[in-house]
C-alpha positions as semicolon CSV with decimal commas, in nm:
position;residue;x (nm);y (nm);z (nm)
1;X;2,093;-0,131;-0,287
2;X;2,191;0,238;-0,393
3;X;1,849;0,459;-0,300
4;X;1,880;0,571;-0,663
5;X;1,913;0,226;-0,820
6;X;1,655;0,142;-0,584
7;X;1,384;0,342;-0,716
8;X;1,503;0,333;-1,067
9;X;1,465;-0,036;-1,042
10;X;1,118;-0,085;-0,860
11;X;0,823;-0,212;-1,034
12;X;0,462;-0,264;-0,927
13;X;0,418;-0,689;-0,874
14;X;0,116;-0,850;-0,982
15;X;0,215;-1,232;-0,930
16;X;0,348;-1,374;-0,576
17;X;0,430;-1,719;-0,409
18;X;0,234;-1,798;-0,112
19;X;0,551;-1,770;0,103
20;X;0,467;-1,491;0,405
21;X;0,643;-1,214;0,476
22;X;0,843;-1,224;0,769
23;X;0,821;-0,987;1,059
24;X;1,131;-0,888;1,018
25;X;1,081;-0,766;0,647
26;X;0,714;-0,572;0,742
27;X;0,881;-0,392;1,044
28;X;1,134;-0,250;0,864
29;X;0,876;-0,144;0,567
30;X;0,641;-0,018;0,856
31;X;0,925;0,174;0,986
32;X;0,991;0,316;0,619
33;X;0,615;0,456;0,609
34;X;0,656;0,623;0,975
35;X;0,889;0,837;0,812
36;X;0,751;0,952;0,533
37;X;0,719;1,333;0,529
38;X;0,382;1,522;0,589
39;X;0,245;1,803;0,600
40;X;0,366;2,070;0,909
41;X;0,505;1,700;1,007
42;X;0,121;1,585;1,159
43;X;0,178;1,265;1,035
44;X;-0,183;1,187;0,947
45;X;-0,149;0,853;0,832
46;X;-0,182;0,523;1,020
47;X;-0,136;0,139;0,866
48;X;-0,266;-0,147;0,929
49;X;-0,055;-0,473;0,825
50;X;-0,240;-0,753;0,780
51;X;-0,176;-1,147;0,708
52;X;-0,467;-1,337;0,875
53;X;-0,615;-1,502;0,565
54;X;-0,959;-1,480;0,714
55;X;-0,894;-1,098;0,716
56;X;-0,712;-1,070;0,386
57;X;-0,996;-1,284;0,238
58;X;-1,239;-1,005;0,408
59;X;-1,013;-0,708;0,233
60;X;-1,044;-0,874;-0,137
61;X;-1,432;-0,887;-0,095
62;X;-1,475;-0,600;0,050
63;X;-1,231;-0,439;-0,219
64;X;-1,414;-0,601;-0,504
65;X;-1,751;-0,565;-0,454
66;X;-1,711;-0,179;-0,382
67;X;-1,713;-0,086;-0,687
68;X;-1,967;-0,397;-0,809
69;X;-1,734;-0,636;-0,878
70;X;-1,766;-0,939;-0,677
71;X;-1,513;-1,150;-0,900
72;X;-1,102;-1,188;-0,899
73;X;-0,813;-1,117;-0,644
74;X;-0,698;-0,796;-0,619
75;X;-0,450;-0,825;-0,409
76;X;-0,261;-1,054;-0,712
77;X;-0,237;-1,375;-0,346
78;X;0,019;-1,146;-0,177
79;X;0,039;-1,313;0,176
80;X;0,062;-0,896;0,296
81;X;-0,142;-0,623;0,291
82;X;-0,065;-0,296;0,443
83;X;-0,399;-0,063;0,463
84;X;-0,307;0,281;0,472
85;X;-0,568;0,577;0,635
86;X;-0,490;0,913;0,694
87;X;-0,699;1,173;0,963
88;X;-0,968;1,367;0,692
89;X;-0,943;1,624;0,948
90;X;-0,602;1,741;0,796
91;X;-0,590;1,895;0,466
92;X;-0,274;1,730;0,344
93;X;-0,403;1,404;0,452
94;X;-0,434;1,211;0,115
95;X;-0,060;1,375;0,011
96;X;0,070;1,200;0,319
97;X;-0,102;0,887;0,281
98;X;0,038;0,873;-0,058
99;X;0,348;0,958;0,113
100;X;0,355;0,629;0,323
101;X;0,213;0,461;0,018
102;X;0,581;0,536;-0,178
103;X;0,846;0,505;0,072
104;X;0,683;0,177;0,145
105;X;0,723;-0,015;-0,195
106;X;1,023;0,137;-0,224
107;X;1,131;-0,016;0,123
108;X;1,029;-0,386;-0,016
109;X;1,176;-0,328;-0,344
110;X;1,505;-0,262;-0,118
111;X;1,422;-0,570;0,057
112;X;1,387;-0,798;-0,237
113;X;1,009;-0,786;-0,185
114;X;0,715;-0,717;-0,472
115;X;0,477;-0,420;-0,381
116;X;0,180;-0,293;-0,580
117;X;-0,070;-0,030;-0,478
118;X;-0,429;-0,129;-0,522
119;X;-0,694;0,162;-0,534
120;X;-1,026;0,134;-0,354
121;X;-0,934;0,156;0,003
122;X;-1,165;0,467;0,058
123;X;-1,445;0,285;-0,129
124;X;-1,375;-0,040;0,074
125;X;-1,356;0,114;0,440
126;X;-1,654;0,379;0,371
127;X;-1,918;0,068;0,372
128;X;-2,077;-0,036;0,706
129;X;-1,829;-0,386;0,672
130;X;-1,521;-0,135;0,647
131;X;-1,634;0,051;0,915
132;X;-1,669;-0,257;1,123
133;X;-1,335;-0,384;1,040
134;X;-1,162;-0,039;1,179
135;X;-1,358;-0,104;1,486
136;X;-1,229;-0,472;1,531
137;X;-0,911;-0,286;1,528
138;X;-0,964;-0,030;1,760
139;X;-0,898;0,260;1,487
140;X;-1,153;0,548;1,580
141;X;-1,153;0,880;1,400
142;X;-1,264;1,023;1,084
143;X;-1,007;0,821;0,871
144;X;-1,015;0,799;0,527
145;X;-0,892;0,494;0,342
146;X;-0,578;0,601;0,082
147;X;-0,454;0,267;-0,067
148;X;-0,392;-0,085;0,028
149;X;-0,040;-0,197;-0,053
150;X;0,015;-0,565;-0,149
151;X;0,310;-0,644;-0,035
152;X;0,509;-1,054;-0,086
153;X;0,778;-1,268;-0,254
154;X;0,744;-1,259;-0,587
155;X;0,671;-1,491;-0,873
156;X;0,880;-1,490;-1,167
157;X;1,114;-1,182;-1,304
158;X;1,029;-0,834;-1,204
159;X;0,882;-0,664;-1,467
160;X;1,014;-0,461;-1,739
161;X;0,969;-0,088;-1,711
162;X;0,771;0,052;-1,977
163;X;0,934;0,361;-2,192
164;X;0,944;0,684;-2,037
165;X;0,714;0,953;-2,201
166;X;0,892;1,235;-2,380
167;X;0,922;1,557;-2,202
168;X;0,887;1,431;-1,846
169;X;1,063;1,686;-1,677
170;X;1,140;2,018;-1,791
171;X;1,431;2,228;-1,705
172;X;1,497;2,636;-1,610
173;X;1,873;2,704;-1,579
């Protein structure tokens, strides 16, 4: 797929099958988020892919009932998540996060993979459970939580992009 057409194309994917994604497919989306730019090029980011259902099932709840809501999937039954931190000790750490965050859905979207970014991954790994899931996984630091990515095969049509708002971009020539 053309990068252009690519990103043109990609929509956010709220309904998946329950087929996993292969290792194949997440290293090369991994590989698309380790090059995302940064700031001074620090790279402050780090993800976490995950598709244990134990720990999946840990990341909805946790997810959920940060912000008092301890009803619904929020990760839509996408067989992949991929949590993304970045250092709070460097000032463009949310930008590069956010960074990751992009070049990743745009990397499944190339892949024939759905992607949607679901909020709350500050929320979810500033609670004592959150915490004690970055220490399961041997991630120590002051790391701030900048979005979970949902990441699987996709049920049903992509979705249709919604109308463009007028005046979008501006131009100076």
């Amino acid at each position: 797929m053309e990068a252009l057409e690519n990103l043109l194309t990609r929509r956010s994917v709220r309904a998946y099958t329950d087929e996993k994604v292969s290792r194949e497919d997440l290293d090369k989306i991994l590989e698309a988020g380790k090059y995302a730019a940064s700031g001074m090029g620090r790279q402050s980011a780090i993800m976490v892919a995950v598709q244990n259902p134990e720990t999946l099932k840990k990341l909805e709840e946790l997810n959920c009932t940060s912000v008092g809501n301890p009803v619904g999937n929020p990760f839509y039954g996408a067989t992949t998540v991929i949590v993304v931190l970045a250092d709070k000790n460097i000032h463009t750490h949310v930008y590069d996060g956010s960074l990751v965050m992009g070049n990743m859905m745009n990397a499944a979207h190339a892949l024939g993979l759905g992607s949607c970014w679901i909020h709350r991954a500050r929320e979810t790994f500033e609670t004592e459970e959150g915490k004690a899931l970055l220490k399961q996984w041997g991630i120590e630091g002051d790391y701030e939580g900048i979005g979970n990515l949902i990441v699987g095969h996709y049920e049903g049509p992509l979705p249709e992009p919604k109308p463009r708002k007028e005046n979008y971009a501006w131009l100076d020539l």
